[in-house]
N, C-alpha and C positions, 0 to 999 in steps of 0.2 A: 033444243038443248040450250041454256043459259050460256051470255058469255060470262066467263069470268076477269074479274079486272087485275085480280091479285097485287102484286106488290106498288105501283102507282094508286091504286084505290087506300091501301092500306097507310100511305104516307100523307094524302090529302085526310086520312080520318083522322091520323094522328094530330095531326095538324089544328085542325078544326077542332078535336079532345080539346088543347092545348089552349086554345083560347077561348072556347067556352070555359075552362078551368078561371082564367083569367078574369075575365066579364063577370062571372058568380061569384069570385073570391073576395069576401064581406071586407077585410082587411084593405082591399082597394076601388070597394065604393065609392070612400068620399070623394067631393072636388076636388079636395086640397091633391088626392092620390091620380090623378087625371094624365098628368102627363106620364109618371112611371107606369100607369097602366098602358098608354099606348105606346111605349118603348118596349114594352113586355110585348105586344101584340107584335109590332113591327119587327123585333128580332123573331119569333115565332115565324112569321111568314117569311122573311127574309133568310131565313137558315132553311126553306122549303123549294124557296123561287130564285131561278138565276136571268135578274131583273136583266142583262146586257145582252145576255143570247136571246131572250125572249124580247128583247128591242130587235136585236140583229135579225132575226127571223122575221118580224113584223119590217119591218123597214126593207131586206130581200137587198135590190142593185140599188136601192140608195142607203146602205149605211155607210158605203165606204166618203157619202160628200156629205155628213153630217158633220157640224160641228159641236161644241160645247154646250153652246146655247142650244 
């Protein structure tokens, strides 16, 4: 029997929708549209991904001696 990934599968699809919409979208081919295309992208993944717990997890007993840098 298949697993099912349900609601985690269905947000990384959304996700991925979202910016292939973006990348095809004739209006922000050009060059000149280059960087408001990757702020489009980057709030896309960043309203998906919680960039500091996914450090804090990766990093385990040393995030607490991490600094800024």
């Amino acid at each position: 029997m298949p697993s099912l990934a349900g609601q985690p599968m269905e947000q990384i699809r959304e996700t991925t929708d979202r910016i292939i919409a973006i990348v095809s979208d004739p209006a922000l081919k050009s060059p000149e549209k280059a960087k408001e295309r990757k702020q489009l992208i980057r709030r896309a993944v960043d309203e998906r991904f919680d960039w500091e717990e996914m450090s804090r997890r990766s990093l385990a007993r040393h995030w607490r001696r991490r600094t800024q840098e």
